[in-house]
GUVEX-383316 format. One record per residue (C-alpha): x, z, y; chain. Coordinates in steps of 0.05 Angstrom, whole numbers. Each point is the difference from the previous one (the first is absolute). Layout:
N
<atom><x>X</x><z>Z</z><y>Y</y><chaine>A</chaine></atom>
...
//
This chain:
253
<atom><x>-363</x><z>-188</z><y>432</y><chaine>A</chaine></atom>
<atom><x>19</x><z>-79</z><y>25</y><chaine>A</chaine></atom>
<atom><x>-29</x><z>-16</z><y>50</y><chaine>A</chaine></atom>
<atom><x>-58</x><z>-59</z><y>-14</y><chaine>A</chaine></atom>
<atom><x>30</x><z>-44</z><y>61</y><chaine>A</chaine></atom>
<atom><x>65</x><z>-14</z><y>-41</y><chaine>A</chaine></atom>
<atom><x>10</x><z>-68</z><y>-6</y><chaine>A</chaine></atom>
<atom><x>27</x><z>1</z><y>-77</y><chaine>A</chaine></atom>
<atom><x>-41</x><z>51</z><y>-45</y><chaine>A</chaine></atom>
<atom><x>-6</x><z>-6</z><y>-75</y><chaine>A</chaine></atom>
<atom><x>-71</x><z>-3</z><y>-38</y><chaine>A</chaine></atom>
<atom><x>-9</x><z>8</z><y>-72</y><chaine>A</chaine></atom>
<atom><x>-65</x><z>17</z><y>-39</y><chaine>A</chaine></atom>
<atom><x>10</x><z>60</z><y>-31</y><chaine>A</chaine></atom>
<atom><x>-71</x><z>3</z><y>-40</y><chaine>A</chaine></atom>
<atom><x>-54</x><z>-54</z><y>-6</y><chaine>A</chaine></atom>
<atom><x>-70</x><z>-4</z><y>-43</y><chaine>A</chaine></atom>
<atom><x>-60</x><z>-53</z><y>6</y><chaine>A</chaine></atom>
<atom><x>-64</x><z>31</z><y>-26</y><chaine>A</chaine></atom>
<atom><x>-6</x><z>67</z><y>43</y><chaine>A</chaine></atom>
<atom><x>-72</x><z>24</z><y>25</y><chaine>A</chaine></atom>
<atom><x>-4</x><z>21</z><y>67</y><chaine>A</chaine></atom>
<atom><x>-55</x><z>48</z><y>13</y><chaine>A</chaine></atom>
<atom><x>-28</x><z>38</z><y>71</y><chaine>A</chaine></atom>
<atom><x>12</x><z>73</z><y>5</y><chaine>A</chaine></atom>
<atom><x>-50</x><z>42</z><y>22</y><chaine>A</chaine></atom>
<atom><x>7</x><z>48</z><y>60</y><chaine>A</chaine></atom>
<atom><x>-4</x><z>62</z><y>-31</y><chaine>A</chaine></atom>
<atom><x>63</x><z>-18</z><y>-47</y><chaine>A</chaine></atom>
<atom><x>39</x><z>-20</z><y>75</y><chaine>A</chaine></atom>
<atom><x>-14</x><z>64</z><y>30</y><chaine>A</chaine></atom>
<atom><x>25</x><z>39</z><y>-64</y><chaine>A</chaine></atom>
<atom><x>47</x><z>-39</z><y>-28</y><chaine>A</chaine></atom>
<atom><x>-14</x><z>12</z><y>-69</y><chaine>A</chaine></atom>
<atom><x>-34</x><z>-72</z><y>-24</y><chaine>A</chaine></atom>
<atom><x>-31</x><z>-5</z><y>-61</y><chaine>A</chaine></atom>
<atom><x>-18</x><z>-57</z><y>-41</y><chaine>A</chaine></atom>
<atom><x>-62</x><z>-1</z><y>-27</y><chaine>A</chaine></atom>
<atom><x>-26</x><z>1</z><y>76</y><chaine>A</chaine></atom>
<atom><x>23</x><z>-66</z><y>19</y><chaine>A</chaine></atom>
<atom><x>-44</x><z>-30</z><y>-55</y><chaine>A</chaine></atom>
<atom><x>52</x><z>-30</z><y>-43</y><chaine>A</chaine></atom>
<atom><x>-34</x><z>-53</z><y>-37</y><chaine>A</chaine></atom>
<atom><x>-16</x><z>-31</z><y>67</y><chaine>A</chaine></atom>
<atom><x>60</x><z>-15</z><y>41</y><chaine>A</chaine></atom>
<atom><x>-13</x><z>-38</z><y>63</y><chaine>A</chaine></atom>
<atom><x>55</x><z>-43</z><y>-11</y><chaine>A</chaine></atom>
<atom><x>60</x><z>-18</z><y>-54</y><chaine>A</chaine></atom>
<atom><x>66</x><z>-20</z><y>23</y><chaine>A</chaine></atom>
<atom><x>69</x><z>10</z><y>-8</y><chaine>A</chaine></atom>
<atom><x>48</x><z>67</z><y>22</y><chaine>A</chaine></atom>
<atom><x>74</x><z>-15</z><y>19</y><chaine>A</chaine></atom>
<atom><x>50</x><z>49</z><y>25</y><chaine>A</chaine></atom>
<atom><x>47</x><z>-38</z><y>52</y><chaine>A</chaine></atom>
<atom><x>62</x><z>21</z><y>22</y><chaine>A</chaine></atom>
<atom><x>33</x><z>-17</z><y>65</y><chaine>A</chaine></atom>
<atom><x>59</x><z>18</z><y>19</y><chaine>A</chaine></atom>
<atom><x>-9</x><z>86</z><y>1</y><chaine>A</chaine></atom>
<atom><x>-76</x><z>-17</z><y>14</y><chaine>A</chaine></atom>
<atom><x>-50</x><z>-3</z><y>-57</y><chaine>A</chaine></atom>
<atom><x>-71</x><z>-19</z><y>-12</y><chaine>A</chaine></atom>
<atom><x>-59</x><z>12</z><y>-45</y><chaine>A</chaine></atom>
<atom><x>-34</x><z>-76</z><y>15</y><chaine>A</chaine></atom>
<atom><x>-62</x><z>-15</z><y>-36</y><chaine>A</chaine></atom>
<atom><x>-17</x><z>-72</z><y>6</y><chaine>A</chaine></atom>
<atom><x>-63</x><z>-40</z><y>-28</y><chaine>A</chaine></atom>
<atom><x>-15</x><z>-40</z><y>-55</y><chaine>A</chaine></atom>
<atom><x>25</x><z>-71</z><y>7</y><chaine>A</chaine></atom>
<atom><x>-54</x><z>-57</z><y>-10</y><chaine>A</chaine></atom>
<atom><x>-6</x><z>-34</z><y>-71</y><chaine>A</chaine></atom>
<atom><x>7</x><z>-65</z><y>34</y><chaine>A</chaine></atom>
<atom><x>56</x><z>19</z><y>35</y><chaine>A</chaine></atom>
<atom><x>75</x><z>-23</z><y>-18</y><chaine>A</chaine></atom>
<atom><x>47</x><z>43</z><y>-53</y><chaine>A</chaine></atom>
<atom><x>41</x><z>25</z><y>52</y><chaine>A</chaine></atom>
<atom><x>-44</x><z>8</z><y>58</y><chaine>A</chaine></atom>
<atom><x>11</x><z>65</z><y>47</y><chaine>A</chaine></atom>
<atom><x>-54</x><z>46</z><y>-4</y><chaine>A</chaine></atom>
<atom><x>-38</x><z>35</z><y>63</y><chaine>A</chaine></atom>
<atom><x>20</x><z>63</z><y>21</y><chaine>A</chaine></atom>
<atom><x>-52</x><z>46</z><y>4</y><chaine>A</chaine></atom>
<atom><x>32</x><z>65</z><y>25</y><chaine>A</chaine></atom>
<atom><x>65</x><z>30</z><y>-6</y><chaine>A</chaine></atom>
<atom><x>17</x><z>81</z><y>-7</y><chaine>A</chaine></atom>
<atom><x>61</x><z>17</z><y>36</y><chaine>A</chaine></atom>
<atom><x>54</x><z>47</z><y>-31</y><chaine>A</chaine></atom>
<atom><x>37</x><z>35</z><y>53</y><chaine>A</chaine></atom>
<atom><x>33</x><z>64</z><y>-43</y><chaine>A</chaine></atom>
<atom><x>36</x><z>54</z><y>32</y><chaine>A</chaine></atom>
<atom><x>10</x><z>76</z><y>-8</y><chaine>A</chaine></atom>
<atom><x>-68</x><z>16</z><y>30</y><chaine>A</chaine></atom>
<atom><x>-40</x><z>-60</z><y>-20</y><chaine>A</chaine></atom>
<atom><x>4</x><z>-6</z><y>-77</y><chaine>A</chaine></atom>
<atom><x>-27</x><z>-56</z><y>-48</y><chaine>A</chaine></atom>
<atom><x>-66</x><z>42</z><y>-12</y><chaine>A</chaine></atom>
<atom><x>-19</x><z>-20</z><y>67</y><chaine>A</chaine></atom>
<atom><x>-8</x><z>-72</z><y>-7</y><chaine>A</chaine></atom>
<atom><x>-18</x><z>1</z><y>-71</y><chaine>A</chaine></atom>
<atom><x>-41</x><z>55</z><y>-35</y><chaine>A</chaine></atom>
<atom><x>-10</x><z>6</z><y>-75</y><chaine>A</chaine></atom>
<atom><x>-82</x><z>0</z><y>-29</y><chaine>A</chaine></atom>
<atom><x>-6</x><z>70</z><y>-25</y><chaine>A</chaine></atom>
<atom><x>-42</x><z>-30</z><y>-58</y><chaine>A</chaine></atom>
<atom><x>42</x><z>-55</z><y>-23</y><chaine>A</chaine></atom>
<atom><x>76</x><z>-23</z><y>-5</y><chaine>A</chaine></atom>
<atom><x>-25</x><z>-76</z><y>16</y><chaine>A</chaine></atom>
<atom><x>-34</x><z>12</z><y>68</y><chaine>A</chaine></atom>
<atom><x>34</x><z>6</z><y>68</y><chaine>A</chaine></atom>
<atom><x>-23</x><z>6</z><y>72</y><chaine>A</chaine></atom>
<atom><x>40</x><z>-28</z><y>56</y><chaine>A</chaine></atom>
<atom><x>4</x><z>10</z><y>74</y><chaine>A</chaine></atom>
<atom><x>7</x><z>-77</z><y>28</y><chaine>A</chaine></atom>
<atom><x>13</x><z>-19</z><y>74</y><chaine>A</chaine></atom>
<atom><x>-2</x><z>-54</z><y>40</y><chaine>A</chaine></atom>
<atom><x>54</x><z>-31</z><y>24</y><chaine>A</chaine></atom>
<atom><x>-29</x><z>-20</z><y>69</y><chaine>A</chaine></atom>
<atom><x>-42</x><z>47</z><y>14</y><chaine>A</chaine></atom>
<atom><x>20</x><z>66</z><y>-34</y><chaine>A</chaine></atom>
<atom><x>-57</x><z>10</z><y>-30</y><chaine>A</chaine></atom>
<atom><x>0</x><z>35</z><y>-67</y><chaine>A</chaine></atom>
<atom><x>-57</x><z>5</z><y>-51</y><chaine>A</chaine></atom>
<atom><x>-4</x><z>27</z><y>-82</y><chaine>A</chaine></atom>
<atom><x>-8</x><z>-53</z><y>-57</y><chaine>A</chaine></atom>
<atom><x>8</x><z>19</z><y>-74</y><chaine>A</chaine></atom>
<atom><x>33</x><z>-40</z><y>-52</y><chaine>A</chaine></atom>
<atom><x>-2</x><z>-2</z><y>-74</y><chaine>A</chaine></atom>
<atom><x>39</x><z>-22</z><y>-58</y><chaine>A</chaine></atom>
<atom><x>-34</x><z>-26</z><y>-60</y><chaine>A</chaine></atom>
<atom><x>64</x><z>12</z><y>-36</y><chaine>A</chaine></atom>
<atom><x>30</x><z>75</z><y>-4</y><chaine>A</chaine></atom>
<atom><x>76</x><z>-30</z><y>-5</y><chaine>A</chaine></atom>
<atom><x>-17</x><z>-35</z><y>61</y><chaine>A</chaine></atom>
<atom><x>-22</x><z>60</z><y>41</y><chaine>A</chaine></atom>
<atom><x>66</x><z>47</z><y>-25</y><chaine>A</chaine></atom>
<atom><x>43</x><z>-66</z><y>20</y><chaine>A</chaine></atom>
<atom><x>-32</x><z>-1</z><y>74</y><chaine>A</chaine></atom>
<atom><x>6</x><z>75</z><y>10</y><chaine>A</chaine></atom>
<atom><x>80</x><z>-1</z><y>-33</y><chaine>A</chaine></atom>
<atom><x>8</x><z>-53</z><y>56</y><chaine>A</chaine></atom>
<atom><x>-19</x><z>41</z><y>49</y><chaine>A</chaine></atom>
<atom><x>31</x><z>64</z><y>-15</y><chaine>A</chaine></atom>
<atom><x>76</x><z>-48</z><y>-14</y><chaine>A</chaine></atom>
<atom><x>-13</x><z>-26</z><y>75</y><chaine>A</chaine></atom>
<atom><x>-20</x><z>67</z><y>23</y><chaine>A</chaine></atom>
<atom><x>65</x><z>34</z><y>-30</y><chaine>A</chaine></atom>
<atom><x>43</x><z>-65</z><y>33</y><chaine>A</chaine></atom>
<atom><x>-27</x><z>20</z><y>71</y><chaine>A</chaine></atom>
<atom><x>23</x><z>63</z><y>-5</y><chaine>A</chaine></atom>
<atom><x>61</x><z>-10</z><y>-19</y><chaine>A</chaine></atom>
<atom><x>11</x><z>-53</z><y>63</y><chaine>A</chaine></atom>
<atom><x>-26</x><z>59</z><y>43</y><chaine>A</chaine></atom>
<atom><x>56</x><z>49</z><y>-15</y><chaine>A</chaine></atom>
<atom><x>43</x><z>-57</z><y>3</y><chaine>A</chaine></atom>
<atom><x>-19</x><z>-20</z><y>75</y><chaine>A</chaine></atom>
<atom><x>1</x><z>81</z><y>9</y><chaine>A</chaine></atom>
<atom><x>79</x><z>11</z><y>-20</y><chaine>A</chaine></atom>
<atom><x>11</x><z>-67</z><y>39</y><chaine>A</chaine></atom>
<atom><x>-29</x><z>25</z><y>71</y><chaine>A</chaine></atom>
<atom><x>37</x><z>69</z><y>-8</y><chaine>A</chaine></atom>
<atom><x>59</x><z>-29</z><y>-17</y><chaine>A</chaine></atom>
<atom><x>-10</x><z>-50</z><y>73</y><chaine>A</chaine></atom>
<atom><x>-23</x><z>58</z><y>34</y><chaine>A</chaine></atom>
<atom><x>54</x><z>50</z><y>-18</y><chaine>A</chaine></atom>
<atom><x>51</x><z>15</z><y>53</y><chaine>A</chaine></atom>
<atom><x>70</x><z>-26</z><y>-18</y><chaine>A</chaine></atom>
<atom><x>47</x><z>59</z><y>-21</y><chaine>A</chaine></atom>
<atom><x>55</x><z>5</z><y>60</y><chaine>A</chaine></atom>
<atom><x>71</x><z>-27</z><y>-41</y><chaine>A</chaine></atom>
<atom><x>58</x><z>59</z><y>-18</y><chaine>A</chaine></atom>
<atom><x>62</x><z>-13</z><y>37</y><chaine>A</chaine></atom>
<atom><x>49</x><z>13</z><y>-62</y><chaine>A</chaine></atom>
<atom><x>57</x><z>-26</z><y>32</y><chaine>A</chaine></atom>
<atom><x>57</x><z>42</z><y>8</y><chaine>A</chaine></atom>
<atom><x>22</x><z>29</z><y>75</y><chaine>A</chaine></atom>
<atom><x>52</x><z>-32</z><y>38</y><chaine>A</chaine></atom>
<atom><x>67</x><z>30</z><y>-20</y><chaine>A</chaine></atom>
<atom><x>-20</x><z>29</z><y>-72</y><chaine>A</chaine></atom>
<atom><x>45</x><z>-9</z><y>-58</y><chaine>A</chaine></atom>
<atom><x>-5</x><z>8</z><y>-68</y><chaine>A</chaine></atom>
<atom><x>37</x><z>21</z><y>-53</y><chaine>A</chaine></atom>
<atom><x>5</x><z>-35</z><y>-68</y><chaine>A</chaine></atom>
<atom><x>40</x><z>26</z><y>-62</y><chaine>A</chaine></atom>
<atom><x>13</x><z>-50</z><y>-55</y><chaine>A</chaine></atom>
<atom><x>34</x><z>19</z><y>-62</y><chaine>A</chaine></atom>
<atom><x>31</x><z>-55</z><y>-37</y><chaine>A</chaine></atom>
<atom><x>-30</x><z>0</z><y>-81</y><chaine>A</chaine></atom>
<atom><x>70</x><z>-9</z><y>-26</y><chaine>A</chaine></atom>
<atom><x>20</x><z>68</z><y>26</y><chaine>A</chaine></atom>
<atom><x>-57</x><z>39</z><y>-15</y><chaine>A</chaine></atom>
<atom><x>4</x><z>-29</z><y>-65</y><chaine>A</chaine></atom>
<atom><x>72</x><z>22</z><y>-10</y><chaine>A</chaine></atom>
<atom><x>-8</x><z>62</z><y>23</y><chaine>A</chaine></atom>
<atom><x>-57</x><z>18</z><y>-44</y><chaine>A</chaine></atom>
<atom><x>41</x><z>-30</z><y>-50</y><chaine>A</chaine></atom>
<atom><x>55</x><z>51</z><y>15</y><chaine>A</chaine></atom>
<atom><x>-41</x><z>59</z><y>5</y><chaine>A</chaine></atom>
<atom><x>-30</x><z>-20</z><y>-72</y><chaine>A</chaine></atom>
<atom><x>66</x><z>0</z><y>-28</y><chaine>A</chaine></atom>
<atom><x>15</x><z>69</z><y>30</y><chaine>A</chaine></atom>
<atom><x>-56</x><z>30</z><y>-24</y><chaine>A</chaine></atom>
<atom><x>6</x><z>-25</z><y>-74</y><chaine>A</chaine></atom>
<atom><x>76</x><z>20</z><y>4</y><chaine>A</chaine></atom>
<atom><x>-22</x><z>82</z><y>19</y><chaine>A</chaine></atom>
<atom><x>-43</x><z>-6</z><y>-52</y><chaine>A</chaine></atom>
<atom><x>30</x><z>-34</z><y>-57</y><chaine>A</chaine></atom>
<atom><x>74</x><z>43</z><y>-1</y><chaine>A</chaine></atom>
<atom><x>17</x><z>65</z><y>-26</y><chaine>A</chaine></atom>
<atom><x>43</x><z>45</z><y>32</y><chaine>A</chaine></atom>
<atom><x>56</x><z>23</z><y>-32</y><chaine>A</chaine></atom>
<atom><x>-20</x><z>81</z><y>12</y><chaine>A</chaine></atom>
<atom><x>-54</x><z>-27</z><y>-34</y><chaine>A</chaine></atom>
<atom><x>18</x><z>-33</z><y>-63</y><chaine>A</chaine></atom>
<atom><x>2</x><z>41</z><y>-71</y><chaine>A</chaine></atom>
<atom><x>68</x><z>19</z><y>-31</y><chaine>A</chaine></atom>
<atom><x>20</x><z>-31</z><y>-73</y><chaine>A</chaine></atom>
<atom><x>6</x><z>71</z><y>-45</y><chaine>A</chaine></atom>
<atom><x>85</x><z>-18</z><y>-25</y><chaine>A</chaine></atom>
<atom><x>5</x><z>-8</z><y>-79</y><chaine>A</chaine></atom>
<atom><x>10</x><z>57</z><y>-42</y><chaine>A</chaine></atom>
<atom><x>70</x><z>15</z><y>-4</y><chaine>A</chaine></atom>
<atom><x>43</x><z>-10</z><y>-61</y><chaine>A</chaine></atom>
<atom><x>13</x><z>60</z><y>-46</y><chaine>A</chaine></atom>
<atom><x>57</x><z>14</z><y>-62</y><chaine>A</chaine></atom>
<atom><x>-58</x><z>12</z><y>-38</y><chaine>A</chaine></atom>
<atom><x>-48</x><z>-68</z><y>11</y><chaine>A</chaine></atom>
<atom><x>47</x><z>-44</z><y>13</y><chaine>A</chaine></atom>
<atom><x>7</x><z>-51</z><y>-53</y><chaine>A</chaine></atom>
<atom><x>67</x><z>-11</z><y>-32</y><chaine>A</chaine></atom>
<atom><x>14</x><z>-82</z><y>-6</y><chaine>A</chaine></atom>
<atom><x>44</x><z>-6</z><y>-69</y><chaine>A</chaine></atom>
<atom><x>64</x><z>-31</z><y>17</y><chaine>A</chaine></atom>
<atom><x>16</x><z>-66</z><y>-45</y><chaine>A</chaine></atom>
<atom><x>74</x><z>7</z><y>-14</y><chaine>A</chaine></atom>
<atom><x>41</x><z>-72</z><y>7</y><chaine>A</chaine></atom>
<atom><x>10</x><z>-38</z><y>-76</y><chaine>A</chaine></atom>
<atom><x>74</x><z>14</z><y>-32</y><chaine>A</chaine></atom>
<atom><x>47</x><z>-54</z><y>14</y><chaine>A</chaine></atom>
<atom><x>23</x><z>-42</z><y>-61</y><chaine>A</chaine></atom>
<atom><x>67</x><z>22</z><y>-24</y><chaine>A</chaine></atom>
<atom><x>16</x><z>-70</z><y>-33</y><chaine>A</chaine></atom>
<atom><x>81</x><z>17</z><y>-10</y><chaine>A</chaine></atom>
<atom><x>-14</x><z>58</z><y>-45</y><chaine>A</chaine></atom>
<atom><x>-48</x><z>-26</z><y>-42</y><chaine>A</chaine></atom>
<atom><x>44</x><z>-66</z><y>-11</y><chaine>A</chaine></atom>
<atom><x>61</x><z>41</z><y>-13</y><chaine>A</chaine></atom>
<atom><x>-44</x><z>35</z><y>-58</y><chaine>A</chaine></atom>
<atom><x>-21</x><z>-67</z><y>-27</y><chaine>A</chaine></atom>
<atom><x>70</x><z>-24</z><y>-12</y><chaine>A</chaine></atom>
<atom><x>21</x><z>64</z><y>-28</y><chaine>A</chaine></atom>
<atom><x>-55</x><z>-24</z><y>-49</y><chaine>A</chaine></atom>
<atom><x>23</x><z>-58</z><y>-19</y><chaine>A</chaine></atom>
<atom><x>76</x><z>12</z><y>6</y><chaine>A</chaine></atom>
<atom><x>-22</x><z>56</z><y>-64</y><chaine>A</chaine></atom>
//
């Protein structure tokens, strides 16, 4: 948790109601923490004031402060008229500070403490409003959860501090050592793959000429189906001097 001596520490209200009745406890609920209620006489609280939740820095507070004066001004600071620490870790858990009436949702005893002196004492509280007293106790449990949480964190942190240092591997190389690169150039393993592709598709893609069927030859040509072409004998020539010699004959008669 920060430490309360820090010069910068944030504070925010994380949960504020006027019109809360504070009430005394009675010793037999301290001894057994289990308060109840209808003990503390609830239509007669000693006092009504006002409940805030204060956080500061990792620190947080249950303050219940009492009523302002009529008279006084609008924003006036009220009294404080006791405070209940919240100091949450793994062994000390919210139910400590703040314990839940076993008869009713809207009534809550808490352990306040001086901030002088030390001194703690028991004084209930109650809510006239049930939204109010779910709000409070969400408030609580939210900030509860949060310190936690910074615990662990503050936990890994002081291991991680505390951890010896791993000694540093000496990967360097001894004096005198070489080594031995092989680079192959793309181009030629390209090519050669190339090549061998070509190879292989040639084996596969010829036929050997053991292997290759033979053509059955034609049937050969017999006297008997072979197929006689007629043969177109050449037109006469024109004997033009004999029939001339005929035609004057003719006429000569």
């Amino acid at each position: 948790m920060t430490d309360s001596s820090d010069p910068f520490e944030l504070e925010r209200t994380l949960f504020s109601e006027k019109g809360v009745w504070f009430y005394q406890v009675p010793t037999g609920q301290v001894t057994s923490l289990a308060p109840r209620a209808d003990a503390w006489d609830p239509e007669n609280p000693f006092l009504t004031g006002s409940v805030r939740v204060q956080q500061k820095g990792d620190a947080c507070f249950v303050q219940l402060f009492e009523p302002v004066a009529e008279d006084a001004e609008e924003n006036a600071t009220p009294t404080l008229f006791a405070q209940c620490p919240l100091q949450i870790t793994r062994d000390l858990a919210l139910d400590v500070y703040v314990h839940d009436c076993v008869d009713s949702s809207r009534y809550f005893m808490l352990r306040v403490e001086d901030e002088k002196s030390g001194r703690r004492a028991f004084v209930g509280i109650g809510f006239p409003d049930r939204t109010a007293a779910f709000n409070f106790k969400a408030t609580l449990q939210d900030y509860a959860k949060y310190a936690l949480r910074q615990l662990e964190v503050e936990q890994v942190e002081t291991a991680e501090e505390t951890a010896p240092a791993s000694p540093k591997k000496d990967l360097s190389l001894p004096q005198g050592t070489t080594i031995r690169i092989n680079l192959k150039s793309n181009g030629g393993e390209d090519a050669e793959r190339h090549s061998r592709r070509r190879r292989s598709s040639g084996e596969q893609g010829a036929v050997s000429p053991a292997k290759m069927p033979l053509i059955p030859p034609p049937p050969s040509d017999s006297p008997s189906s072979a197929v006689k072409v007629p043969t177109i004998a050449p037109p006469a020539a024109e004997t033009t001097t004999g029939d001339d010699e005929d035609w004057g004959d003719f006429t000569s008669a």
